[in-house]
Structure formats: C-alpha cells, structure tokens
C-alpha positions as CSV (number, residue, x, y, z in Angstrom):
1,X,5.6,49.2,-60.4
2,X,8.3,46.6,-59.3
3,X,11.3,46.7,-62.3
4,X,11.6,43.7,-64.3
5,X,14.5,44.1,-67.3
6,X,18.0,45.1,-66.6
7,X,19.7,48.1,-68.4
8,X,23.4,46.8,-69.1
9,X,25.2,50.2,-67.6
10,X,22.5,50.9,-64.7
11,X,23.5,47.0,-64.2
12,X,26.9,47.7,-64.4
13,X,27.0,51.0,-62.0
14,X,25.4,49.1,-59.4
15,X,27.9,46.2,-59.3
16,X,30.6,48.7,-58.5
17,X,28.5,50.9,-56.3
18,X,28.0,47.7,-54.2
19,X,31.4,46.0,-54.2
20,X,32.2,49.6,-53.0
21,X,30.1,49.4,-50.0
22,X,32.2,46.2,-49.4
23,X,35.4,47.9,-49.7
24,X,35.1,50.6,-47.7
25,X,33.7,48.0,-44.6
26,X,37.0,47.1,-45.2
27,X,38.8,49.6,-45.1
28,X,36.5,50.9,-42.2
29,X,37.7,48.5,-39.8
30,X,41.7,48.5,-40.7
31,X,41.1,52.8,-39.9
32,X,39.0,52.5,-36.1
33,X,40.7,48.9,-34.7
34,X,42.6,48.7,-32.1
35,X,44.8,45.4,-32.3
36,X,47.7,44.6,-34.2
37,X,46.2,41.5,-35.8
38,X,43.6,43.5,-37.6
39,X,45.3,46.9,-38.2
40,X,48.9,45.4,-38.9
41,X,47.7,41.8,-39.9
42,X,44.7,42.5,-41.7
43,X,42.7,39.3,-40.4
44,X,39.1,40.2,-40.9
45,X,36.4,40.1,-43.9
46,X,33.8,42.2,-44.6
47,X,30.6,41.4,-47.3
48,X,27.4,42.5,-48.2
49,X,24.6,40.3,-48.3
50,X,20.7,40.3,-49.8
51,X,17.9,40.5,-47.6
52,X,17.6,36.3,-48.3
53,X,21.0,35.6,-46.7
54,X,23.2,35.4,-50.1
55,X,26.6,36.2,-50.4
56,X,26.1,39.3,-53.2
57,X,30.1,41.2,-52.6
58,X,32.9,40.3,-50.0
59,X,35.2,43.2,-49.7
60,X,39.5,43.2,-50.4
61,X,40.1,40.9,-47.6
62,X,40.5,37.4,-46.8
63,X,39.2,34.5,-48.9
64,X,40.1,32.0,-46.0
65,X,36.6,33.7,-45.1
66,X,34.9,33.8,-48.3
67,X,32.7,30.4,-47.7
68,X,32.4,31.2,-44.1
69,X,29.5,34.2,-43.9
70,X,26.9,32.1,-45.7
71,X,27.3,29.3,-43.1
72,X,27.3,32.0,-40.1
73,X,24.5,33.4,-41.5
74,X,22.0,30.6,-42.0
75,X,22.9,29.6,-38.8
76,X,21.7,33.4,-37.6
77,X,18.3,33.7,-40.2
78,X,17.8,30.0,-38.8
79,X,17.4,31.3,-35.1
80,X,15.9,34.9,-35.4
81,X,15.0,35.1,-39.0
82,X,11.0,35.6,-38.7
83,X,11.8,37.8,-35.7
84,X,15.0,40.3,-37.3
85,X,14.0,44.2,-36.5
86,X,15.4,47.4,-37.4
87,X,18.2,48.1,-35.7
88,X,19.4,44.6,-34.2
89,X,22.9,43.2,-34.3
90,X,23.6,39.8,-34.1
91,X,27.1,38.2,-33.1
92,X,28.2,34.5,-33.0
93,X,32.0,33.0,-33.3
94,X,30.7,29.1,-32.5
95,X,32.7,26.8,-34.9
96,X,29.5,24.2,-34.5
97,X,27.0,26.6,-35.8
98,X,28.1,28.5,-38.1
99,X,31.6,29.6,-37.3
100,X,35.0,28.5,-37.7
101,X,37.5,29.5,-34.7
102,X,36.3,31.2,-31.0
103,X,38.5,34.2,-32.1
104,X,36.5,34.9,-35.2
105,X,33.9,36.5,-34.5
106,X,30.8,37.6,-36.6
107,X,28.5,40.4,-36.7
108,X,25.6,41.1,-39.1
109,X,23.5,43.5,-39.2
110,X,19.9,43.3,-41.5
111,X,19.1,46.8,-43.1
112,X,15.2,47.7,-43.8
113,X,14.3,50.0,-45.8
114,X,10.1,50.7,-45.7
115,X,9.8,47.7,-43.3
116,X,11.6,45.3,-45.8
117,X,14.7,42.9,-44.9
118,X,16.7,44.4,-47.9
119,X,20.1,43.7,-47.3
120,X,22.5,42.5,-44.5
121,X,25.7,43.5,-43.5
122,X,28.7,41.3,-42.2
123,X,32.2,41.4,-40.4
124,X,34.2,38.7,-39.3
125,X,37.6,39.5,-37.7
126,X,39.8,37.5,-35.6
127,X,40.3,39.0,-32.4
128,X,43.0,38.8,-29.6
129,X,41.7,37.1,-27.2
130,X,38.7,35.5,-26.4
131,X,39.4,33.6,-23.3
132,X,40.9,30.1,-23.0
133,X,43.4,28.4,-21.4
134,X,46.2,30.0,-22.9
135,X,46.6,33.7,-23.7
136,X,45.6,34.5,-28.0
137,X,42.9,31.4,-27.4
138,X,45.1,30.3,-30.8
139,X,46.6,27.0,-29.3
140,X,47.1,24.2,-31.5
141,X,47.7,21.6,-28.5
142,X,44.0,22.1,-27.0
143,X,42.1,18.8,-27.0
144,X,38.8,20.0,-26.8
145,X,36.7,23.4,-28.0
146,X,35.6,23.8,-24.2
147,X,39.7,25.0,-23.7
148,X,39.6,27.3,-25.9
149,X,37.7,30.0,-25.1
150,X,34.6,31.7,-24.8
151,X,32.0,30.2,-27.5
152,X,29.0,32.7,-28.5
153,X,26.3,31.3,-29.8
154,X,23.9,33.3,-32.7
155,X,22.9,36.1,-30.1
156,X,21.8,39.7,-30.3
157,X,24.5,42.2,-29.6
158,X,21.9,44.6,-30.4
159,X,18.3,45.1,-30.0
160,X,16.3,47.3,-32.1
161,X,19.1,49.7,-31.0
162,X,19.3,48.7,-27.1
163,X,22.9,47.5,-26.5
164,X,23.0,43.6,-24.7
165,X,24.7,45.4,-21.4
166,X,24.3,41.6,-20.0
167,X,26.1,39.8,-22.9
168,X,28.9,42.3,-22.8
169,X,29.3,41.8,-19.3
170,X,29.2,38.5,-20.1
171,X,32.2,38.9,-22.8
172,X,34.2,41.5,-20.6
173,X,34.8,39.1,-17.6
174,X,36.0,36.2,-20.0
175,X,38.5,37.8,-22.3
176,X,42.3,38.8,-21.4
177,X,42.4,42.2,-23.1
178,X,38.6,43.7,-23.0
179,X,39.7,47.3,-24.3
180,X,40.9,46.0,-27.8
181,X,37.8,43.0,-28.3
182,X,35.5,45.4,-27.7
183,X,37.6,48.3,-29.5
184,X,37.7,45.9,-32.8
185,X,33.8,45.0,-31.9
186,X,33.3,48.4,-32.5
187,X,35.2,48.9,-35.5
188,X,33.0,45.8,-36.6
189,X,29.8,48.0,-35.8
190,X,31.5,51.0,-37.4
191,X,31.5,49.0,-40.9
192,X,28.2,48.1,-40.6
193,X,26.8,51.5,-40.2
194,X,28.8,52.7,-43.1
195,X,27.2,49.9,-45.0
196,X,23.8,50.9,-44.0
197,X,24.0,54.8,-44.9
198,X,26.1,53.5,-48.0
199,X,23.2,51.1,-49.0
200,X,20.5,53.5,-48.7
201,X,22.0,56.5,-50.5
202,X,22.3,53.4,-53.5
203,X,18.1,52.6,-52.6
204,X,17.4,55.7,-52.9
205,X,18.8,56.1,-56.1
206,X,18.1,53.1,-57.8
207,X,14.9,52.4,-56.3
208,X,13.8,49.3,-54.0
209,X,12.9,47.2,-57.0
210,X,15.7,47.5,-59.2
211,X,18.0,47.0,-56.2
212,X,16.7,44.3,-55.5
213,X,16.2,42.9,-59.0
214,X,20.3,44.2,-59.5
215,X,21.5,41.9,-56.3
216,X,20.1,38.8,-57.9
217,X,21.1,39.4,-61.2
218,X,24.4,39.9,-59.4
219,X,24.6,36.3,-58.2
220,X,23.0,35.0,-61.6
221,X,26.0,37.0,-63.4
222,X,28.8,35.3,-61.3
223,X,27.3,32.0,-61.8
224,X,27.1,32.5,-65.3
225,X,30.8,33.8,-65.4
226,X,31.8,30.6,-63.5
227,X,30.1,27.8,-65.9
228,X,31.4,29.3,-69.3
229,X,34.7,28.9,-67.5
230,X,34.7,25.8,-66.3
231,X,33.1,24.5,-69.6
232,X,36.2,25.8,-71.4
233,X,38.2,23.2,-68.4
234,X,39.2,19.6,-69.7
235,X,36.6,17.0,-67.8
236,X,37.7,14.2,-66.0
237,X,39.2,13.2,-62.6
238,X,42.2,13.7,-60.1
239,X,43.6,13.1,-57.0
240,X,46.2,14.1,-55.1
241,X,47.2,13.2,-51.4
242,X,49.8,15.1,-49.1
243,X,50.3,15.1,-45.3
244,X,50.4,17.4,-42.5
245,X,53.5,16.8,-39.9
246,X,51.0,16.1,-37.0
247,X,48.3,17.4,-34.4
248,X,50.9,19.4,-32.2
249,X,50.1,16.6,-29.6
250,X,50.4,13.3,-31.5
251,X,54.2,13.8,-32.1
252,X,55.2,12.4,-35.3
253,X,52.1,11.2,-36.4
254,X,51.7,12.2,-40.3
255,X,47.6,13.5,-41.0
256,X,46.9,12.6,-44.3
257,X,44.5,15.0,-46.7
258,X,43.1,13.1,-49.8
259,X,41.2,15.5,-52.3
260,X,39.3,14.4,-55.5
261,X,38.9,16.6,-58.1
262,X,36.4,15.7,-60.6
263,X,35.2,18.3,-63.6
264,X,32.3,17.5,-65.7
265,X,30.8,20.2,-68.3
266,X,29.9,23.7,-65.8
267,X,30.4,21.6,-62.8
268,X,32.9,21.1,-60.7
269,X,33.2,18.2,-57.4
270,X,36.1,19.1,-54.8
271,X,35.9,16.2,-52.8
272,X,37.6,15.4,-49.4
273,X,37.0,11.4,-48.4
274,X,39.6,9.6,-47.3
275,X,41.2,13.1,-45.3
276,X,41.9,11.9,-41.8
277,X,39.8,11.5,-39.2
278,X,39.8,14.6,-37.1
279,X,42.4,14.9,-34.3
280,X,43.0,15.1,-30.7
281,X,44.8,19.0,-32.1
282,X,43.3,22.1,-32.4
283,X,43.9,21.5,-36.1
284,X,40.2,20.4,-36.9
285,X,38.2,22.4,-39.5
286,X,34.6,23.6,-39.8
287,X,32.9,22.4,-42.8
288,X,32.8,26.4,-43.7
289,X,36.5,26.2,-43.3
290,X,37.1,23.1,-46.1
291,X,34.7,24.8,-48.0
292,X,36.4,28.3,-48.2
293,X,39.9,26.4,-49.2
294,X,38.2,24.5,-52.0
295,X,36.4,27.6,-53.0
296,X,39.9,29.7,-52.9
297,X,41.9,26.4,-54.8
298,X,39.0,26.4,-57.8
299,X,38.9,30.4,-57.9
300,X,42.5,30.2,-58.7
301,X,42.2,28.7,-62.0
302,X,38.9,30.7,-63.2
303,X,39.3,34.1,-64.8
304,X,39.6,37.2,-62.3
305,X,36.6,38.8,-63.5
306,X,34.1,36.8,-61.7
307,X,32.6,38.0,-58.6
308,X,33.4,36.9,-55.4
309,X,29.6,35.8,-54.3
310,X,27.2,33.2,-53.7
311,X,26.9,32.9,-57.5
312,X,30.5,31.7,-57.9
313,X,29.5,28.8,-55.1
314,X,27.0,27.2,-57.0
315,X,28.6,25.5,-59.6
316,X,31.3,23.8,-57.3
317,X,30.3,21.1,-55.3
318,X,32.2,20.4,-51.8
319,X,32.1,16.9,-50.3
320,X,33.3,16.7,-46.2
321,X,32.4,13.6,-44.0
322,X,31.4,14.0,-40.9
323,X,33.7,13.5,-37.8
324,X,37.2,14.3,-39.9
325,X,39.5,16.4,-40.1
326,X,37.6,18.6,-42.7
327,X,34.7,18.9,-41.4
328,X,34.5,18.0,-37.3
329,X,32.4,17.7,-34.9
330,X,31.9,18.4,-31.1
331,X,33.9,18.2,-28.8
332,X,36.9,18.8,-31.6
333,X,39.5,21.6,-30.9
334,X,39.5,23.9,-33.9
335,X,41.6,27.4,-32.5
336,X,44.2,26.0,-34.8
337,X,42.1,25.7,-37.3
338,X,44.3,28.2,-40.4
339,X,47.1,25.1,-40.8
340,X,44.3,22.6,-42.1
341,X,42.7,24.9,-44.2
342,X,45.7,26.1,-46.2
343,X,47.3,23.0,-46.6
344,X,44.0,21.9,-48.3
345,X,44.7,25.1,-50.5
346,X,48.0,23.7,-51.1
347,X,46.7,19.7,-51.6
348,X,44.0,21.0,-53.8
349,X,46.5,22.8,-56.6
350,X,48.5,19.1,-56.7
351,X,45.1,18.0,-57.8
352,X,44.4,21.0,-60.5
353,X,48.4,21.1,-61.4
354,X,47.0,17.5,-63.0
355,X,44.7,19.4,-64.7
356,X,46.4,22.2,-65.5
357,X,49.9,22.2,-65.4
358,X,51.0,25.3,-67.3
359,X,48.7,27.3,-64.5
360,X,49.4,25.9,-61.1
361,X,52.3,26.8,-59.1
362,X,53.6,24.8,-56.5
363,X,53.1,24.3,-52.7
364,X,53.8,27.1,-51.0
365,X,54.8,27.4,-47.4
366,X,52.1,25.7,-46.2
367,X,50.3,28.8,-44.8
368,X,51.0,31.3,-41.8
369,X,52.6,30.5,-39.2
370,X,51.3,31.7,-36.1
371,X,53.0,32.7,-32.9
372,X,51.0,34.1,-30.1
373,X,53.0,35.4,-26.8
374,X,50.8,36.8,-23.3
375,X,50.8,36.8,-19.7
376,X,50.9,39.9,-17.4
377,X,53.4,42.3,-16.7
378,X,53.5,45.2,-13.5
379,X,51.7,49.0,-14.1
380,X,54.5,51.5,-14.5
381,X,53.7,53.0,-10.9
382,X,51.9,50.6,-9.1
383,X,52.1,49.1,-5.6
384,X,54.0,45.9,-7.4
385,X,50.4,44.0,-7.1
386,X,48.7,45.3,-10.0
387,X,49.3,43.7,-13.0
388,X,48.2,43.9,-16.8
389,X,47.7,41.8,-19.5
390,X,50.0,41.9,-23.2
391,X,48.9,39.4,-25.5
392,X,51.0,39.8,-29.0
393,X,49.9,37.6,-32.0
394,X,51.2,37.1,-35.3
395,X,50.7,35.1,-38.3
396,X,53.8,35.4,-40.4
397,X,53.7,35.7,-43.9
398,X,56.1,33.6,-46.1
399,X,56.6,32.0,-49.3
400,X,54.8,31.1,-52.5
401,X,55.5,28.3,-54.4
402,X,57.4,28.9,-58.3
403,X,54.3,29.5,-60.9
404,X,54.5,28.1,-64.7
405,X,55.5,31.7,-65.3
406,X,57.3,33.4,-62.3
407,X,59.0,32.5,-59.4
408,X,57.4,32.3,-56.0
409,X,56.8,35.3,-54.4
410,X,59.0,36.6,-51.6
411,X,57.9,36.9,-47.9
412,X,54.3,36.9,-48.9
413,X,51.2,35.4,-47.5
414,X,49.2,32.7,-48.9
415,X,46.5,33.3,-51.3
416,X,44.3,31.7,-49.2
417,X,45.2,34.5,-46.2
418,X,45.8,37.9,-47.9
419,X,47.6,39.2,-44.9
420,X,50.6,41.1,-43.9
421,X,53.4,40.9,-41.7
422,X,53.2,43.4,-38.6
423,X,55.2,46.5,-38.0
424,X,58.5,45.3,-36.2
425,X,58.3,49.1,-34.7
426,X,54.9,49.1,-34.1
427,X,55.3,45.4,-32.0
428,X,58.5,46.9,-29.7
429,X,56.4,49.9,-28.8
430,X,53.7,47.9,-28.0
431,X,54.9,44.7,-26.7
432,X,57.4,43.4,-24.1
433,X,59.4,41.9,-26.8
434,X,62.7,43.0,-29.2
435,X,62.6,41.6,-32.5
436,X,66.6,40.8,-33.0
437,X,66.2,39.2,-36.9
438,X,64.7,39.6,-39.5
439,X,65.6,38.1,-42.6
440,X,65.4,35.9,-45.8
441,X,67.4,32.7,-45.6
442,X,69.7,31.6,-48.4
443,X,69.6,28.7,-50.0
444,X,66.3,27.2,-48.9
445,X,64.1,27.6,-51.8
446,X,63.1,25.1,-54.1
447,X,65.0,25.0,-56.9
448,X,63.4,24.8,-60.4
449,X,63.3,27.0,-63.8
450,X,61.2,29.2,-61.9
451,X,62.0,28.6,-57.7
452,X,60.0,28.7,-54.8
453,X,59.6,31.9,-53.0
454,X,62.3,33.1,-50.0
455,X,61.0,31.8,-47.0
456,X,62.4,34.2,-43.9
457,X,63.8,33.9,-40.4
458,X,62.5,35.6,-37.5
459,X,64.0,36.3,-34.0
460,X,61.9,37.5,-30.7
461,X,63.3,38.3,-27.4
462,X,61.5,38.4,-24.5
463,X,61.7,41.2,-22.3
464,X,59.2,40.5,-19.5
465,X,59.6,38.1,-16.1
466,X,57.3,35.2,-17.8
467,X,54.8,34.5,-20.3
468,X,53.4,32.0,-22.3
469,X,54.6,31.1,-26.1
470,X,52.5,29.0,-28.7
471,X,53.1,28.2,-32.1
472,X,52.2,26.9,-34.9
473,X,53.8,26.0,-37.8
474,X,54.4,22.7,-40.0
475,X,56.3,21.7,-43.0
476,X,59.0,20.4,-40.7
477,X,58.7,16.6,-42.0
478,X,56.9,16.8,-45.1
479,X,58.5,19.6,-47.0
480,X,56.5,22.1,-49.9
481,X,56.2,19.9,-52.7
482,X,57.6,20.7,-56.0
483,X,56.1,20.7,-59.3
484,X,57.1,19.6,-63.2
485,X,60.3,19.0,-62.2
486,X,60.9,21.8,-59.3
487,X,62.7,20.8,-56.1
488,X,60.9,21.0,-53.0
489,X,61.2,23.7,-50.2
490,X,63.4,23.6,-47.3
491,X,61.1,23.3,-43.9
492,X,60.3,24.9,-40.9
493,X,62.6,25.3,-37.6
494,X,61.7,26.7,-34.5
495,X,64.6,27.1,-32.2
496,X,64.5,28.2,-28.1
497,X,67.5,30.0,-26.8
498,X,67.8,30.2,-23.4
499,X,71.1,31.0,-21.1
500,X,73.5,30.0,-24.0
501,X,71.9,26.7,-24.9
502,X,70.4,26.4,-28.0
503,X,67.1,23.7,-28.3
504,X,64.9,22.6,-30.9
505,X,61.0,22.7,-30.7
506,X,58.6,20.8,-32.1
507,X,56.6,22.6,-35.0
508,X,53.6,22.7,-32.9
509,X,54.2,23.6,-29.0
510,X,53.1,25.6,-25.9
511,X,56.1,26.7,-23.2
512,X,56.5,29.1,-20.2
513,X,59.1,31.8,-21.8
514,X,61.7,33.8,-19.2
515,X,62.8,37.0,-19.5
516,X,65.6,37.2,-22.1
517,X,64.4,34.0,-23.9
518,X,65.0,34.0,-27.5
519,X,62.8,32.2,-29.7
520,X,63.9,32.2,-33.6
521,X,61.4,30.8,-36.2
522,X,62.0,29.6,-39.6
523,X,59.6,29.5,-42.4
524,X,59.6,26.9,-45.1
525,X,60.1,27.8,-48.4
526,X,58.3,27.5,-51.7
527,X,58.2,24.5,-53.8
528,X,60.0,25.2,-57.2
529,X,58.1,24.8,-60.8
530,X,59.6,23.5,-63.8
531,X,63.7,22.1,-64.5
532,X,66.0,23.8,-62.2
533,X,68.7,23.4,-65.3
534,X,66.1,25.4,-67.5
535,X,66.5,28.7,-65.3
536,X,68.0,31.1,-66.8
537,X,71.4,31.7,-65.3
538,X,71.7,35.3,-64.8
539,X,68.5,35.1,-62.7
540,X,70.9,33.0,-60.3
541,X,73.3,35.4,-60.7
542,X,71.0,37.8,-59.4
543,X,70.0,35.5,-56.6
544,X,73.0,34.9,-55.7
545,X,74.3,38.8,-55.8
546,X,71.1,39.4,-53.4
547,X,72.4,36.7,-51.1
548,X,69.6,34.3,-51.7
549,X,71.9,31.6,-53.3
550,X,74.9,30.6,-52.6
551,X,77.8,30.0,-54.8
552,X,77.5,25.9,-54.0
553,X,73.6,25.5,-54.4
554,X,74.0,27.8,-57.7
555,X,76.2,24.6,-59.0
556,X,74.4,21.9,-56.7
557,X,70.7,23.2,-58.1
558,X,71.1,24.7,-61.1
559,X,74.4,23.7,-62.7
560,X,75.6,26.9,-62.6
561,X,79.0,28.4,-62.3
562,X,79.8,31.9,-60.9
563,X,83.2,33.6,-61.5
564,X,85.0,35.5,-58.4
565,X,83.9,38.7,-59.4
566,X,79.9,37.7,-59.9
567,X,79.5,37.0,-63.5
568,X,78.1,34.2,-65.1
569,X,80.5,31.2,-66.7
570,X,79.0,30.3,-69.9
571,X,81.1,27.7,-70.9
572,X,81.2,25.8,-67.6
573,X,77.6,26.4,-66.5
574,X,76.9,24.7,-70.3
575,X,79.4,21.8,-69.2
576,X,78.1,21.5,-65.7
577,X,74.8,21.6,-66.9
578,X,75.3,18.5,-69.3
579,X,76.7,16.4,-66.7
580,X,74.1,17.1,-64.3
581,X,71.2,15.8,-67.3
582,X,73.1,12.7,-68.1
583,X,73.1,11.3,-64.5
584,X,69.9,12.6,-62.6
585,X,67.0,10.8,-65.0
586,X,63.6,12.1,-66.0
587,X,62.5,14.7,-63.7
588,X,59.1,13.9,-61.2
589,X,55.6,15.8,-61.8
590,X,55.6,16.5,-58.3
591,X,58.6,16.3,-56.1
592,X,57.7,15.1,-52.8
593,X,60.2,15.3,-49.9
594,X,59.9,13.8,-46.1
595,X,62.1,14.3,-43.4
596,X,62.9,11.6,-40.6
C-alpha cells in the first residue's frame, strides 16, 4: 500500500538520515584520496539525488558545485536514462554537456532497490591532472577547450559491475599523474558505495513508499522555506556592474559582468545580459557555473535553515546568453573557469547590498587564487633517463570582505569555495618546492567601521632543474570594492625572483621556472563595510599590536592616534577624527578603485 501522509518526526528523521548519507560521501572521499587538492584543499562535492534526477542533499562541501550536479546529470539520464542497470557508473567532466572544467570530474551512480531507479549517487572532485598542454590542465591562457585536456563525454565507468578496462586505458595514457586520478576516482567510487549501503539500511527502514514520498516532500519543503523568505524581501530591481582585470591573454583589457537583480513576491530573477562576450581566456563559464554563483549570492541572504536542494532552485530564476562569458560555448576555454564564477559571487552581493545593505558584506578577494607547478624530475636511483612527473596545485585562500556586523574574515576562502589552504609540511615532503613565506600583509585591508579581511603573502622556491608555473589571480587593476562607506582592498601582486633580480608578473601567466626561482604571490584584500572613522579605536589598536596596521594607516584610515607604548589617544584620535569628517565629504555606497 504505497504511503500517502507525512508524519512530522518520521519526516524529520529522514531529512537528517539523508543529509547524513551526504556527509559522510564527504567525508569518505577527504579519508581514501590521494592528492593534495582534495585531501588538503578540499575541492570536491558530494550529493544525493532521487531516482528522477533531483538534487534532494549536497553534502558539507563546495557550493561553487551546488548548481552543477543537476546539469551533469540530465546530461547523463539524457544519454542512458531508459537503459541505467544495477550496478553501472557513469563518469563525464565535459564543460559542454553537463560539466564545468576538464579537471572536474563527475561520477553517479543509480541505486535500485526491487528493480526500481530509487536514488542516485554523485561526486564531483577536481582532480590533478587531466592532460593538456600544461601540467594541472588549470591554465587560464589556453584559447581553446581542445588544450586543455582530456574531455569525457557521459560514459560508463561501470557496467552492471564490469569495469570499462578500455576507457581507463583510455584515461591512463592521457593524464600526467595516473596513480592519484585514478586513486581520487576511487575515493569517488568509495563514496558511492557508502551511499548505496547507507541508502538501503534507510529503505529498509522506512519502506520504499515513504522514501520516496519523504525525498519529494524534501524538495517541496526547501522550496516552501525559500518563497516565505523571499516574500518577507523588499520587491523591486537592481544592478550592479564590476570588472574583471582581463583574460590572462588580452593584457589590460577590462571584462565587464553586468547582473540584474529583480525580486517580485516568492520569486526571484538573477540576470546576466550585458556580461561580456566570452573570451579568448580560459576564463569562460558553463551555464552550470553562472548558475551555482547566483544560486550561492541569493542563498546568502535567505535563512540558513533551508536545504541545499533542487527545491531551493526553483524559485530563483537565472538568465545567461549564449556565446558570453557566463554561459559559453564551443570552442571556449573554460580550465580557468573558478575566477569568473566568484567574481559573479562578488558582483551579485553589489547588487543585493542595494537591497539589503545592513546584510551584505563587501567584495572579498575576488576568489582563490590558483597556482599550479609540474614537470618531471629524475628517480632517486635511476640510470639518469627515467623521469617522473610532480604536479603541485593550490588554490589559496584569502580574504572576506567587512560584513554590516564583523570584519572580514582572515586568510579564508570565499563562500562560494569552502576550501582550505594546504599543509606547508605536507607540500615540502611531497613536492620539489620550499615554501619561504607565509604571512598576512599589513596595511592592505580596506578600511572601514568594520575592514576587509587580511589578505596574505605567499613565497615558493623551486627546487627542481625546470618546470612549468601558472597562475591565476586578479584584482590587480580593479581592486575589492568597498561598501557604505568602506575603503576598498589593496590588490594582487605576483612577483618572479630569479638570480637577484626582482620582476613583476602579470596576474594571469604561464613561465618555464629554474631551479631556485622564487615566485611570491600576493592576495588582495577585503573591501571594508561601513565609515572607517566609526571603528572603534581599540580594535585598531589591536590591529595594529597584531601587526596588521601600521601606526600611519591607523591615522591615514581611521583617524586614529597611537601613543609610543600602544595605547589609544583619546583626545587626539577625537581631534584627528574631526578634521578628517570636515574635509573628505559624504562617504560613497560602494567604493570602487582602478589601478592604471
């Protein structure tokens, strides 16, 4: 007799039960990986999905990938849906159906239970190398998706339990560092089987009707959840437009991203005309891509009790054209693909700070900079031929921008990444390179009654004969924008030392490295929020004890005036303070800075 009403607590222990399942993919994978940009990192999803395709729990991971498994999904239930069987696995990473960059790739796998398509599981993780022209297959400076690497189209990795020998053969010969992609392939495969026996323990409690009468009612809950809370939102409209530095290959050539905000009753339009066309870069994002950032921007405002599903998507409206930068199309490179999304992030809170101004914080440092170093280097032992491949990539994490309520987060990832900052240990044991800095740097967050986060600086010496660096990064000409009055952050540097002589790079590059090259990167910091002369003073004092202000910007920024032995001047902060009101003028809404 199939179920048909809902008991509120068997409801309710369900929900858990299945967000659990979720979880525990998650923390599945970080436990049985093998590289450092999923176990140190953290640069992978995990979800659990009906037997229909629909988003129904994402595990504690990335929301960068939040609107991506629906889109990788369709594209699989598109191909093989009428022909799915117990036991398959099915793997794609192609950015034009379904994915978002080669290194992310995807594996789902349906769970039956009495011949039914109950449920699927899914994984997405970025792995370290999936072939390309340049070692990571991360470059922003590739032209074209056929550079990049190796694209997989909606394939079986598994046939009712019979491996694809000819597709991993296939993937073996094309990828710089086979023991790790397929090491972190079968961490993927581990989450999914600890889904599966998870999800049928649940069946077999719960029964097959009320399981799945639960998952819907799951996705009819969240979308419930996310109309009362947009209803309770002001309508209306706003825009907001900010600029990327350029395409890594188009020097100096600003990328403009327009958004358009509009609100009416339980609905909500994020729309992106008028973003640039896309580029000659590897900058260019996936529809699935634009959608996750404007999925993250919105969930930011909304209470935190909604789930993260398919439920929450259907009440917000995205809007791409074709052939742009937010949603591209072939032969566009993507590997680059991060900067674009969390600058939309970033554009997409200048729109809502219009909206809401005492609950958006400021830009941030424009996402995770990410800095991948390879080539080959001799086996201990060998006969001097023999080499093997290192391939090292990072994304660091940085800044927040200053909220209505705190400052900006210190040395933190974007919301729109959830990930952390590798072992410096863990990368000298494992990697031909010495990391000789580490370190916040003074003085380069904005200012405001609540300042940007502390952006940091970051040293690497190379230790082997030659390799190949790529980075990306931005921020360097348009800095983190300010808000209600906040300053705006200080911007990126990347800086090549080699035999004494110190040069400047570009924010987006690809070189040949040396042996004892030192490359130093530096992160932009965090927009500030709210009047820098508001702050309260002995929170610069602290700053500045902690060596994150200086004595100078604590007068030049905030008006305030330390004594010799660290103490606060009240009557000349007070004076200062009144002479720097009278001649500055009414503060901006949002403080935009360029750099020549």
């Amino acid at each position: 007799m199939a179920a048909t009403a809902i008991d509120p607590i068997e409801f309710e222990l369900f929900r858990n039960a299945l967000f659990s399942i979720a979880d525990e993919m998650a923390l599945t994978v970080h436990r049985t990986t093998y590289s450092a940009v999923l176990k140190d990192n953290m640069d992978y999803s995990t979800a659990f999905c009906d037997g229909e395709g629909r988003l129904v729990a994402q595990g504690l991971t990335l929301p960068s990938h939040l609107g991506s498994i629906p889109e990788a999904l369709g594209a699989v239930l598109r191909r093989y849906g009428d022909s799915m069987a117990e036991g398959d696995i099915f793997v794609l990473n192609d950015p034009f159906e379904g994915g978002m960059h080669l290194p992310d790739i995807f594996l789902f796998q349906p769970i039956f239970v009495d011949g039914e398509r109950l449920a699927i599981a899914a994984t997405i993780c970025h792995h370290t190398d999936v072939g390309g022209r340049v070692p990571g297959s991360n470059a922003s400076d590739s032209t074209e998706i056929y550079q990049e690497g190796l694209r997989i189209p909606p394939l079986r990795l598994y046939e009712r339990g019979r491996r694809n020998e000819t597709l991993e053969a296939l993937i073996e010969r094309n990828v710089r560092v086979p023991v790790k992609v397929f090491g972190d392939l079968r961490a993927q495969l581990a989450a999914c089987t600890i889904a599966e026996r998870a999800f049928r323990d649940l069946v077999a409690r719960a029964g097959v009707g009320k399981t799945r009468l639960h998952m819907a009612a799951l996705l009819d809950h969240a979308e419930a959840l996310t109309r009362a809370a947009l209803r309770a939102l002001p309508d209306g409209e706003w825009r907001f437009e900010d600029h990327i530095d350029d395409d890594g290959v188009e020097l100096g050539k600003p990328i403009p991203l327009r958004v358009r905000v509009e609100k009416r009753g339980d609905r909500m339009l994020v729309d992106w005309t008028g973003t640039s066309p896309q580029v000659k870069g590897a900058i260019n994002n996936t529809l699935s891509f634009t959608r996750s950032a404007s999925y993250c921007g919105i969930r930011s405002i909304l209470p935190a009790n909604i789930p993260n599903n398919e439920g929450y998507f259907r009440a917000i409206e995205v809007v791409a054209p074709e052939g742009t930068i937010a949603n591209a199309v072939l032969p566009a490179a993507c590997a680059a693909r991060g900067l674009t999304g969390f600058r939309m992030v970033d554009c997409l809170f200048g729109a809502l700070a219009q909206m809401l101004p005492d609950r958006v914080g400021a830009a941030g440092d424009g996402g995770n900079l990410g800095v991948s170093i390879g080539g080959w280097r001799r086996v201990p032992g060998g006969d001097g031929v023999r080499r093997e491949p290192f391939i090292y990539v990072d994304f660091t994490c940085s800044a927040w921008g200053g909220r209505p309520f705190a400052d900006g987060c210190d040395g933190n990832s974007h919301m729109f990444a959830n990930m952390a900052s590798p072992s410096i240990e863990v990368t000298e044991a494992e990697q031909p390179i010495q990391v000789t800095r580490y370190e916040f740097l003074p003085d380069t967050m904005g200012p405001g009654q609540y300042r940007g986060g502390a952006p940091f600086c970051r040293e690497y010496r190379f230790l082997e004969e030659e390799g190949v660096l790529q980075v990306r990064a931005d921020r360097r000409a348009f800095l983190p924008f300010g808000l209600q009055g906040g300053g705006a952050g200080a911007p990126s540097m990347n800086w090549l030392v080699r035999d004494g002589v110190t040069e400047a790079l570009p924010s987006k590059f690809c070189i040949t490295l040396k042996r004892d090259d030192l490359f130093r990167l530096e992160v932009p910091g965090g927009g500030g929020w709210g009047d820098p002369l508001a702050r309260d003073p002995a929170l610069v004092l602290r700053d500045a004890r902690n060596g994150l202000v200086s004595r100078e910007a604590a007068r030049r920024d905030y008006g305030v005036v330390l004594t010799p032995d660290w103490r606060v001047d009240a009557a000349a902060t007070e004076a200062l303070r009144q002479e720097h009101a009278a001649r500055r003028g009414p503060l901006p809404a949002v403080t935009r800075e360029r750099l020549a």
